[in-house]
Residue, then its C-alpha position, 0 to 999 in steps of 0.5 A: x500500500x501507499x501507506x506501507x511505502x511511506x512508513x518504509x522510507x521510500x523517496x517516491x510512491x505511485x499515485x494515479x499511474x504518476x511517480x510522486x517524490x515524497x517530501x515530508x518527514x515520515x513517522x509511524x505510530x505504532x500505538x495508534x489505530x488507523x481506525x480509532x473514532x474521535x473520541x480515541x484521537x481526542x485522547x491520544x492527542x491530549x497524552x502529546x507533551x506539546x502542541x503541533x504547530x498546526x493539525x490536518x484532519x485528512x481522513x473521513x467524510x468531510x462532514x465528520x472531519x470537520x465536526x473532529x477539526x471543531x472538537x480539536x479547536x475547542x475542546x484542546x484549543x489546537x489549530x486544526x485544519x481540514x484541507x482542500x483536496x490538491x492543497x499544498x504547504x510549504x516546506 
């Protein structure tokens, strides 16, 4: 999978039959579940020593993602951000 290619370190992965050169700093988690509801992530993310510079919420249903963006807003008080499909950042 993509997300097997990016956790092993590889410098490009395949995305609609194009090469993309992976440019950003890659971790794995491995006591968090790719699966966990908001109320998990909302746990997990109050147990981080200290505040992200920003937070994307990229996965789910927009509805959904945005209602966690909104939790992670008030209840942690954490800049929290659901981005447009195709949005870039600098590095």
């Amino acid at each position: 999978t993509r997300g097997a290619s990016l956790a092993s370190g590889r410098s490009t992965i395949r995305i609609h039959a194009q090469d993309v050169t992976v440019r950003a700093e890659v971790a794995q988690i491995e006591s968090a579940s790719a699966h966990a509801d908001a109320n998990q992530l909302l746990s997990w993310l109050h147990k981080m020593p200290s505040a992200p510079g920003q937070v994307y919420v990229v996965h789910g249903e927009r509805e959904a993602s945005d209602m966690l963006r909104q939790r992670i807003e008030h209840e942690i008080k954490w800049r929290a951000l659901v981005p447009e499909q195709g949005s870039v950042w600098p590095l």
